[in-house]
C-alpha positions, 0 to 999 in steps of 0.5 A, a space after each residue: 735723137 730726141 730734143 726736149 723743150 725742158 731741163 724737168 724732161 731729163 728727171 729720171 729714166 736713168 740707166 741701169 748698168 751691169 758691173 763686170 763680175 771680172 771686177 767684184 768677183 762674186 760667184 753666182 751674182 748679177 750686180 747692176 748699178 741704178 745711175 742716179 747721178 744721170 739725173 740734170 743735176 747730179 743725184 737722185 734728188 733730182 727726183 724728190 724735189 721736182 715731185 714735191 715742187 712741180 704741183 706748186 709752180 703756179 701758186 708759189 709763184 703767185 704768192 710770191 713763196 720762198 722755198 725753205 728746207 732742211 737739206 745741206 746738199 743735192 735736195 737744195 741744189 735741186 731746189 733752188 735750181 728748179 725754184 730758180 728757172 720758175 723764179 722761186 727762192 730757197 732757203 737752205 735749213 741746215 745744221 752746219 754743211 760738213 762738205 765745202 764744195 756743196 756749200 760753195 755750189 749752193 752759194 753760186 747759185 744764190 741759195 740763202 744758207 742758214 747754218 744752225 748749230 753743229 749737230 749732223 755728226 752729234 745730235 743734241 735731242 735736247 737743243 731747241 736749235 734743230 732744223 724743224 724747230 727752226 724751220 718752224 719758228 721761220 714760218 711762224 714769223 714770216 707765214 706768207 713767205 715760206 713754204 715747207 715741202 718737207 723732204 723728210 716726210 713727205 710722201 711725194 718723196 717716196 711716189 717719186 721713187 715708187 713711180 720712177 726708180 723701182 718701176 724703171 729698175 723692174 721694166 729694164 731687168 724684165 726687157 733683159 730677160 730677168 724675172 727675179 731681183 733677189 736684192 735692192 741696196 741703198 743708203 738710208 738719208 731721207 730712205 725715200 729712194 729704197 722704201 720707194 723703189 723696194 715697195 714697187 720691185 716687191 710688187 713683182 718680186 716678193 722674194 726681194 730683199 731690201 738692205 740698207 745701210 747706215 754710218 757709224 754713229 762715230 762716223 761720217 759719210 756724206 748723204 747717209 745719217 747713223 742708224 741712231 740719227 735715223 730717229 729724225 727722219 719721219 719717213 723712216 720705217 725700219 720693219 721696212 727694211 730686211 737687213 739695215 748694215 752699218 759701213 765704215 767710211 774707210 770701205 766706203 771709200 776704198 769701194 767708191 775708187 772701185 766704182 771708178 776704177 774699176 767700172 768707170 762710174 763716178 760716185 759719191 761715197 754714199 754709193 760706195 757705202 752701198 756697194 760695200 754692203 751689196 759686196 758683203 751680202 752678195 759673197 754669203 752662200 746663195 741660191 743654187 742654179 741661176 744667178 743671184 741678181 741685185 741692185 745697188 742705187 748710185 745716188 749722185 757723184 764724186 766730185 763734190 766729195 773731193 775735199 772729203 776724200 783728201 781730208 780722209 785719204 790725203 795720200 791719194 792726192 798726194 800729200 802728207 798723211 796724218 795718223 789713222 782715225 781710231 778704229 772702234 776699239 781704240 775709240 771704245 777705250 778712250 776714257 771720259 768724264 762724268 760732268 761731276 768728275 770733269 768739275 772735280 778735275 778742273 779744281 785739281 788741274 789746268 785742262 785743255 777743254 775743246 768745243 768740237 761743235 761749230 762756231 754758232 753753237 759754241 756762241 749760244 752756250 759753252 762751257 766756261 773757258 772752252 776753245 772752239 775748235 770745229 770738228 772738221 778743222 780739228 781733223 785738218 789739225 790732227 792729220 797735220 801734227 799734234 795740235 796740243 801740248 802734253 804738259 795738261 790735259 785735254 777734255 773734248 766736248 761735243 753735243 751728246 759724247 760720241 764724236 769728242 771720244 773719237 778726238 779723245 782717241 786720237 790724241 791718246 795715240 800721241 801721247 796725251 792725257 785726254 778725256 772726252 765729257 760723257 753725255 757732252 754738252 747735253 749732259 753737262 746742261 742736264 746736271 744744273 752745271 753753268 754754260 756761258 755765251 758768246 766768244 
């Protein structure tokens, strides 16, 4: 047995395990699972943060630099713990974390959080609170303090995948015999991990056949961003990609209890958001003759999604469920507003007007006479009973309109007169409407 001198020695060389046909019943299909939760601290970003950071050790200790980055989850933790052991501070650029173990784990371990506006779910093109402006004006105040290793456009974030992943999924499917990968599924987030690994696997099989998989915009799975979000990410090139799929939450889930139950791999939702894909690509008419081989990337693991998975999935803990969420033609019905027609409404009734962003962005600028109440603690509301009275309508807002249409939804299944503001908060502030600040 090998002892190592050093955490940075245990980044990488995860294992690749073959899941059991017996259990996803795919015909004529080889599916293995890269296991990237293996990594020291628990996700494929173990990979991306030493890459960008162990060049720098030296010089940002030296200059006495503080990490900033926009990352809410596995790249801060990554990066504080390696900045930590060299000690080097991080701070976490983020749009409000969505997911509380990760906030308590970054907090434990001495990160310094700053939490801008609600936006991860409902972007706002138009605020000048998103996290690169802010990241910006950070160093622009402070420019010998911080450095910017930048996760989403970095280059060493698609090396380390290029140099590590793909190269140790071709090297461990050759030692087994296996001249052909067919398929390499993986969630879209920074896409380091597929661009990086799908551009080595092709050098050697230009057969393959990358998909990636994003959320519904209205929709939210930990790790993975909506195809439309995908705009942010300076890395991402969709040409790239042979197919880009888009997964419910709700398979997502189901797919992330198979990943544990049926082949005892622990796994984020992220993951099971792969292997929903893999499982759906996987069944269609294959090649003749030998198996069809394909790869899904399992980039971290279950446990920090606990309070996800009982917020979505309350009876598999054992507590009262609340109503379904909408499905999309619910949510496509739900009716909204026009600022102009939400003005025209306010002079002839007394809605109820719902902020759904959090507390921050709520304090720079809502609409005059609006409740804020967060996304997240409106979920907990709804799935515990009906938070409003039908006496008056009720107008959901939001950054851009999507994520209010869901609430609208919602609390037309119980009966309300409810509306969500079209082009939300962004689209209100376009038409010349007054905002108001503070509570």
């Amino acid at each position: 047995m090998t002892i190592h001198q050093h955490i940075t020695d245990l980044i990488g060389d995860t294992p690749l395990l073959r899941l059991d046909p017996a259990v996803h019943g795919l015909d004529g299909v080889d599916l293995y699972a890269k296991l990237e939760s293996h990594n020291p601290f628990g996700s494929v970003k173990d990979r991306v943060a030493w890459a960008m950071l162990r060049d720098e050790l030296e010089t940002l200790r030296a200059q006495r630099r503080t990490l900033i980055e926009a990352s809410s989850g596995n790249t801060a933790k990554a990066l504080r713990i390696l900045g930590a052991i060299h000690g080097i501070g991080l701070q976490a650029m983020t749009n409000r974390i969505k997911v509380g173990e990760v906030r308590d784990l970054l907090r434990l371990i001495g990160t310094e959080i700053v939490e801008l506006p609600g936006l991860s779910e409902c972007p706002d093109p138009t605020t000048p609170n998103d996290v690169y402006s802010a990241i910006d004006a950070a160093m622009a105040a402070e420019p010998a303090r911080f450095r910017h290793l930048s996760q989403y456009t970095s280059e060493k974030n698609i090396a380390a995948h290029h140099d590590g992943t793909g190269r140790e999924i071709h090297e461990d499917l050759t030692a087994a015999g296996i001249e052909r990968i067919d398929y390499l599924f993986g969630g879209l987030g920074t896409t380091g991990s597929s661009r990086g690994a799908g551009s080595y696997l092709r050098k050697f099989h230009p057969e393959l056949r990358t998909v990636a998989v994003v959320s519904e915009r209205a929709d939210f799975i930990p790790g993975i961003r909506s195809e439309r979000e995908m705009w942010e990410v300076g890395l991402f090139q969709p040409d790239f990609y042979d197919e880009i799929m888009t997964v419910e939450s709700g398979p997502a889930i189901e797919a992330t209890l198979e990943l544990a139950t049926g082949y005892g791999v622990l796994a984020g939702p992220t993951s099971g958001a792969a292997y929903t894909a893999a499982r759906e690509v996987l069944a269609r008419p294959g090649r003749a003759g030998t198996p069809t081989v394909g790869v899904i990337i399992v980039c971290d693991r279950l446990e920090p999604y606990l309070s996800y998975m009982k917020q979505r999935r309350p009876e598999l803990f054992g507590r009262e469920t609340g109503p379904r969420p909408p499905d999309p033609a619910e949510i496509a019905a739900a009716p909204s507003l026009t600022p102009a027609g939400m003005t025209d409404l306010l002079r002839t009734a007394h809605p109820v007007i719902i902020d759904t962003r959090g507390a921050m962005a709520y304090r720079v600028a809502h609409i005059p006479g609006a409740i804020n109440i967060p996304d997240d603690r409106l979920t907990d509301l709804f799935t515990h009973g009906t938070p409003f009275s039908r006496a008056e309508p009720v107008i959901f807002t939001c950054p851009t309109g999507d994520i209010s249409r869901q609430f609208a939804a919602t609390a037309r299944r119980t009966g309300h007169t409810a509306y969500s503001l079209d082009g939300g908060i962004a689209g209100w502030r376009a038409a010349g409407l007054e905002l108001e600040r503070g509570i």
